[in-house]
LOBAVEX-710074 format. One record per residue (C-alpha): residue number from 1; residue in one letter; y, x, z. Coordinates in steps of 0.5 Angstrom, whole numbers, plus 2048, in hexadecimal, padded with zeros to 3 digits. Layout:
<rs>
R   n res  py  px  pz
R NUM   A   Y   X   Z
...
</rs>
This chain:
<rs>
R   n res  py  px  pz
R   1   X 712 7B2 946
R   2   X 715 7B4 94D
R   3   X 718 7AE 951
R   4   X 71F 7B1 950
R   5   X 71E 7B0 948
R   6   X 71A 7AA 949
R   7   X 721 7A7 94D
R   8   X 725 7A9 947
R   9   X 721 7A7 942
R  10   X 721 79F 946
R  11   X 729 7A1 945
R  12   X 728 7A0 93E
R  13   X 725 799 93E
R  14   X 72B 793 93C
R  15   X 72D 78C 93B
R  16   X 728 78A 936
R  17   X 722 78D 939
R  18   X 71B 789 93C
R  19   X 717 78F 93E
R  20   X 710 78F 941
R  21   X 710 794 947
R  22   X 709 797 949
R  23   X 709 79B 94F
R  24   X 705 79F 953
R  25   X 707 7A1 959
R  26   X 70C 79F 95E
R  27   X 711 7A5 95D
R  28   X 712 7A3 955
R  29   X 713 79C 957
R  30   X 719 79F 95B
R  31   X 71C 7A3 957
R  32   X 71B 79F 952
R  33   X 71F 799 955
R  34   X 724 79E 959
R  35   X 726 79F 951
R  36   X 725 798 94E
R  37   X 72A 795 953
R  38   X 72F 79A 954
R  39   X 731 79A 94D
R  40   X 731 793 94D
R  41   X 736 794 953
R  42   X 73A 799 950
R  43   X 73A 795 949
R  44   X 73D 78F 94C
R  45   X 736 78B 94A
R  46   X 734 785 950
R  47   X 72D 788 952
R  48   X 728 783 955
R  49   X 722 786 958
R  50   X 71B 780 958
R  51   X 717 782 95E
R  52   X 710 780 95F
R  53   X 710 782 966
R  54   X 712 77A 96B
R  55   X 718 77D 96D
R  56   X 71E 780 96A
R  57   X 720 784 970
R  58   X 719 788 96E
R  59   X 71B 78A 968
R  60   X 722 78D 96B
R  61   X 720 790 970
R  62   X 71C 794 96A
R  63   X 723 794 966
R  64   X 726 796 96C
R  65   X 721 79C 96C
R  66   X 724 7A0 966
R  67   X 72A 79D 963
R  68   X 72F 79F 967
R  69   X 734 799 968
R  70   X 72F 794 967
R  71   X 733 790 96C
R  72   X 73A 790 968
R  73   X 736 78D 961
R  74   X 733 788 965
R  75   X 739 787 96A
R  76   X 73D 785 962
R  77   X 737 783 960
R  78   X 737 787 959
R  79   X 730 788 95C
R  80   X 72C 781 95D
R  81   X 726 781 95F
R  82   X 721 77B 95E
R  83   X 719 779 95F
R  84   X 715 777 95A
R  85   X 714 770 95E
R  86   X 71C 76F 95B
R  87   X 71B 773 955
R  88   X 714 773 951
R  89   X 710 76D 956
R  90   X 714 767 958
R  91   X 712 761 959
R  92   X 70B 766 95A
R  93   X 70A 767 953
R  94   X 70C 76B 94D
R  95   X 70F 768 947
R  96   X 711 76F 942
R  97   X 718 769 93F
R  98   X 71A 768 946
R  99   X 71A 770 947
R 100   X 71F 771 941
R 101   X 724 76B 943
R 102   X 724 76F 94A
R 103   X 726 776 947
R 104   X 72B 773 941
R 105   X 72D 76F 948
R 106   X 72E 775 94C
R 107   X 731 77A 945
R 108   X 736 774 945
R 109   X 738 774 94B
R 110   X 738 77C 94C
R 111   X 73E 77B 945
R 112   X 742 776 949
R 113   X 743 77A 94F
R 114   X 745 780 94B
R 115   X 73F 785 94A
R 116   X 73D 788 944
R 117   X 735 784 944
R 118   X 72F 783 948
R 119   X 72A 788 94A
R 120   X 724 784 94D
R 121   X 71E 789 94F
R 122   X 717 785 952
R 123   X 711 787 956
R 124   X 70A 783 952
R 125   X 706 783 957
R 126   X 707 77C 958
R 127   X 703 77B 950
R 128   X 6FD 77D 953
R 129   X 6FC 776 959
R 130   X 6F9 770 957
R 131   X 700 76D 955
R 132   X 700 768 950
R 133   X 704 76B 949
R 134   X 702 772 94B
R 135   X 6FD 773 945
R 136   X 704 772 941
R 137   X 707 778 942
R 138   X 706 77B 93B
R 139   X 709 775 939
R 140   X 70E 776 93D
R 141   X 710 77E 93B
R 142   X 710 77C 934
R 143   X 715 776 935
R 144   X 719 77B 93A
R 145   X 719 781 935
R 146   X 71D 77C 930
R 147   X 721 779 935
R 148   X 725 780 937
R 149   X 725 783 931
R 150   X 72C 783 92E
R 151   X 72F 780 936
R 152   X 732 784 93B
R 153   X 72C 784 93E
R 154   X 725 78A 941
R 155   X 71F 788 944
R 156   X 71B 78C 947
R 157   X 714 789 94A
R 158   X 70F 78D 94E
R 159   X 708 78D 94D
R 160   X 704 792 952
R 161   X 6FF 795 94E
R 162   X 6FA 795 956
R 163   X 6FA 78E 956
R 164   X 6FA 78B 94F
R 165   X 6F4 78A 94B
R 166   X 6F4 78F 943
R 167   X 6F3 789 93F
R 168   X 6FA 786 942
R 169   X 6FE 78C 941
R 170   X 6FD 78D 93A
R 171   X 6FD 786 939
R 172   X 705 787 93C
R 173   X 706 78C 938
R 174   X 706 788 932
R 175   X 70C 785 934
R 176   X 710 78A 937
R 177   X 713 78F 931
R 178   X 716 793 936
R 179   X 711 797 93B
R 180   X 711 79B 941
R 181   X 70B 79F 944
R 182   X 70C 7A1 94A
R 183   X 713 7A4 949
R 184   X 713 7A5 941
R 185   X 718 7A0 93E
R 186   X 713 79F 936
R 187   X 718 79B 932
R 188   X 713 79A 92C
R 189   X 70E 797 92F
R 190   X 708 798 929
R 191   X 704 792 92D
R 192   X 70A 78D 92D
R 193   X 709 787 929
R 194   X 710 782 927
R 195   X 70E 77B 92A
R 196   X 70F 778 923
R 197   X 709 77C 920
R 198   X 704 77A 927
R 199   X 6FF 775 925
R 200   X 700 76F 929
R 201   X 6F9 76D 92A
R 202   X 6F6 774 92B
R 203   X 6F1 774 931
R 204   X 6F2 779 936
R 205   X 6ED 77F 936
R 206   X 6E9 784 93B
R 207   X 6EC 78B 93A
R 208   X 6E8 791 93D
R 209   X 6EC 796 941
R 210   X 6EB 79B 93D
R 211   X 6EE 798 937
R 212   X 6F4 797 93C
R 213   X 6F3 79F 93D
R 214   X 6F4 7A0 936
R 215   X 6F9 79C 935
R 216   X 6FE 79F 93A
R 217   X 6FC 7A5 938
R 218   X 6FE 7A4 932
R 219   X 705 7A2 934
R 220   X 705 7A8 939
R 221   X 704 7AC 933
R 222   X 708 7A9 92E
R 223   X 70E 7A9 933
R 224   X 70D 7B1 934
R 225   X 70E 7B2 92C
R 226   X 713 7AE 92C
R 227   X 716 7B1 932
R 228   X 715 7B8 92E
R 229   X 717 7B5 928
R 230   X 71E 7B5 92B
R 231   X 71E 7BA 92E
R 232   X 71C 7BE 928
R 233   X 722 7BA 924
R 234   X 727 7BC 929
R 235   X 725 7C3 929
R 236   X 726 7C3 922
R 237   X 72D 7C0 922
R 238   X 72E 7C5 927
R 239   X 72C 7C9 923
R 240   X 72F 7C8 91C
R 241   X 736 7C6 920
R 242   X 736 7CE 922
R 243   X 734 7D0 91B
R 244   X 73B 7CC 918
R 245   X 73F 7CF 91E
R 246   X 73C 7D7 91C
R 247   X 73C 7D5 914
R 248   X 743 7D4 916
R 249   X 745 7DA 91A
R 250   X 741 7DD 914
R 251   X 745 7DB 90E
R 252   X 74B 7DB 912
R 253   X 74A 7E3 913
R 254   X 749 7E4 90C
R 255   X 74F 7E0 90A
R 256   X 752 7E6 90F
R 257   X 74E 7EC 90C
R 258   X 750 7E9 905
R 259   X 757 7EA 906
R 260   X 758 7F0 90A
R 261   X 754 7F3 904
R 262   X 758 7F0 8FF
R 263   X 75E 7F3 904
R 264   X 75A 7F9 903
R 265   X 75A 7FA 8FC
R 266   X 761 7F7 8FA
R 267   X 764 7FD 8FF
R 268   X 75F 802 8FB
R 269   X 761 800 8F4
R 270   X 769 7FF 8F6
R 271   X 767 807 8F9
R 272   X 763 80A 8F3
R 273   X 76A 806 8EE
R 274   X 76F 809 8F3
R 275   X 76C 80F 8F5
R 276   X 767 812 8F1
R 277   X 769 811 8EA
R 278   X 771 813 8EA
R 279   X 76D 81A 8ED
R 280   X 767 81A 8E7
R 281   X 76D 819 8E1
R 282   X 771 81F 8E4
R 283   X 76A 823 8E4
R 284   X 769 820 8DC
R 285   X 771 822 8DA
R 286   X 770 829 8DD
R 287   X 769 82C 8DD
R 288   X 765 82F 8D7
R 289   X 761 82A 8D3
R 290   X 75A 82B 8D6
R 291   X 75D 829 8DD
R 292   X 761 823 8DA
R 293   X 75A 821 8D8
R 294   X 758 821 8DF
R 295   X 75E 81F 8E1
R 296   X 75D 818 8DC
R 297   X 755 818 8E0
R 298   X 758 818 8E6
R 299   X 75D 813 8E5
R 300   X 758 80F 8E1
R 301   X 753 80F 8E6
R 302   X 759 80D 8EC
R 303   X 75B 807 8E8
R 304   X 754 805 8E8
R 305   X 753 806 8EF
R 306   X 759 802 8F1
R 307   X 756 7FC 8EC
R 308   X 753 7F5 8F0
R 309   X 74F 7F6 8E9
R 310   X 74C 7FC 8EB
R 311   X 748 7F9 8F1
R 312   X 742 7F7 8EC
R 313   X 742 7FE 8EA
R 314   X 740 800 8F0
R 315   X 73B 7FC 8F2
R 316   X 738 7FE 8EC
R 317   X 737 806 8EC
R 318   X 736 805 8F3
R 319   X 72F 808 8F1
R 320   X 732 80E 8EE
R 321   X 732 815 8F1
R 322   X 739 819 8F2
R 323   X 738 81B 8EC
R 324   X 736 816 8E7
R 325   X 73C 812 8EA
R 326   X 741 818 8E8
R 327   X 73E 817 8E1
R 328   X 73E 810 8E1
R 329   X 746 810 8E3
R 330   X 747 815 8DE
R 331   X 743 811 8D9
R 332   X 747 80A 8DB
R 333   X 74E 80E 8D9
R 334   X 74B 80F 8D2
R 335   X 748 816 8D2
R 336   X 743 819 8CE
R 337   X 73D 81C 8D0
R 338   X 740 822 8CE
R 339   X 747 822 8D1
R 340   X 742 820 8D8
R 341   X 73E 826 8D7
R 342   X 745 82A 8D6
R 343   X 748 826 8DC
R 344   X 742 827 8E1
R 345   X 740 82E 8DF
R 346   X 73A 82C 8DD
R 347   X 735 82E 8D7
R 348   X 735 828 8D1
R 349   X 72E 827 8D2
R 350   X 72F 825 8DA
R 351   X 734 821 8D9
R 352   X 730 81E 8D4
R 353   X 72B 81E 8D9
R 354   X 72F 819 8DE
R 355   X 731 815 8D8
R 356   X 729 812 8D9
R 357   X 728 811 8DF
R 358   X 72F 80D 8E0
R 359   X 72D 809 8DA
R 360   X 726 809 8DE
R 361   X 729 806 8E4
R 362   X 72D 801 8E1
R 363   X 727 7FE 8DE
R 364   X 72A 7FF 8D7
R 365   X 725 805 8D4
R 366   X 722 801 8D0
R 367   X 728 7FD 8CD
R 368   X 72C 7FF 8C7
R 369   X 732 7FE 8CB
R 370   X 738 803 8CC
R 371   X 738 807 8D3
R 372   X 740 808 8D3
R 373   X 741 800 8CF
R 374   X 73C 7FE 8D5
R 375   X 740 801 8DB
R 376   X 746 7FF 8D8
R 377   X 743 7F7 8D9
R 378   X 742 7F9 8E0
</rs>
């Protein structure tokens, strides 16, 4: 992950989180704070910053660096900043219950002038002098992890990965559901254990480096799925958001064609009624009988043409030659082979002979069925 999306991802971090932060190199551990306080500031959150440097004036000077108006949040103290002399060592010893009491202390105090919550970030280091209390900082991370959960409160304590042995960064994993590695926020923490399933009497244990190695592997790997899951899930949101959208268009355009065609057909059979038919009852009324003959196909033929009932019909002989389609016509307004023949000007057998292969391709050769009766049903 870029440092650009590291800054973001820290963005994502909220009240309620206890987050164990190993980094690496000094640009995460900029970028990672520029983001961690600048959102603090920009949510209306009271950020207290705990330096193991002996001076405070070290650690602004460092702000100073990369945050803009450094000076301003300091000056209206939403920026605070403390060593771990006043925070985690006073009285020259550490006490994990004293340093609960400080946080609520100062959340409180935060709440009452107005801001949202706390947003507490602290430097470690001081874990690793032989101070009295140090060996209870496990401790002290399960107890935390409690404490902000559920409070407007999110805590981010930095562990050097250059300076901290393996076995006691995973021994702090344990304690923290929340991990970032490097600038990678992992939320399901899979090595975390909630402090009421911990052992109390459980004696510490040496841990190779390479199981460390592993360890953060894992958590690097499992955090790339999970990045690539969701991922994969929006691209498949995207994706079915577009397929309703088209599906839409579709069934609107369809709605549009539908009607036109219904438009079409009603303005074709009111044409075929008002037009066509008055004409072929003159051309009966006046002609010999062999033309009224005709002159009834025609109009026969026009009526059912104009039909909506007529659709299937067509669908159905669309496998038809030119000629098997006239005979059908002819067949479906009640003409026998014979007066087919007479009509087409066409020898019986031929007209026989189309008979077949219109039954054929029908799929009814073989069923006693009537071909006049069967297109009728069409």
């Amino acid at each position: 992950m870029s440092l650009r999306e590291g800054g973001q991802a820290v963005a994502s971090l909220h009240t309620g989180d206890h987050v164990c932060w190993l980094f690496h190199t000094q640009e995460e551990h900029r970028a990672v704070l520029r983001t961690f306080i600048e959102s603090g500031i920009e949510r209306n959150e009271r950020v207290l910053y705990i330096t193991e440097s002996d001076s405070t004036e070290n650690l602004c000077r460092y702000l100073r660096s990369f945050i803009a108006d450094c000076d301003v949040y300091l000056q209206r103290r939403q920026l605070v900043v403390c060593t771990s002399r006043d925070a985690f060592l006073r009285d020259g010893y550490f006490v994990p219950e004293r340093m609960l009491i400080l946080l609520d202390a100062e959340r409180n105090r935060a709440l009452k002038e107005g801001y949202a919550g706390l947003r507490v970030t602290g430097e470690m280091v001081w874990a690793l002098r032989d101070v009295p209390g140090a060996d209870r900082l496990t401790e002290y991370a399960s107890k935390a992890s409690l404490f902000v959960r559920g409070r407007e409160c999110v805590t981010l304590w930095q562990y050097p990965t250059d300076t901290f042995e393996s076995d006691a960064l995973l021994d702090l994993l344990t304690a923290h559901p929340v991990v970032m590695l490097g600038t990678d926020v992992i939320r399901d923490n899979l090595y975390y254990v909630p402090r009421e399933d911990l052992q109390e009497d459980t004696e510490p244990v040496q841990v190779p480096a390479r199981v460390y190695t592993q360890r953060m592997l894992s958590l690097a790997r499992y955090q790339r799925l999970a990045r690539e899951l969701g991922q994969t899930r929006d691209a498949l949101t995207r994706t079915e958001e577009e397929l309703a959208r088209k599906t839409a268009g579709l069934r609107e355009l369809l709605q549009q064609v539908n009607g036109q065609r219904e438009r079409i057909e009603t303005e074709v059979e009111r044409n075929v009624r008002n037009l066509l038919l008055p004409l072929l009852e003159k051309i009966k009324a006046s002609h010999a009988s062999e033309d009224r003959m005709y002159a009834e196909l025609l109009e026969a033929t026009l009526t059912a043409l104009s039909s909506s009932s007529h659709r299937h019909l067509a669908e159905q002989i669309e496998k038809l030659t030119a000629r098997e389609i006239e005979v059908c016509s002819l067949i479906h307004n009640g003409l026998t082979t014979k007066e087919v023949a007479r009509v087409l000007n066409i020898s019986l057998q031929t007209a026989e002979t189309h008979r077949k292969k219109i039954r054929k391709k029908l799929g009814i050769s073989k069923k006693s069925v009537n071909l006049a009766a069967y297109l009728k049903k069409l």
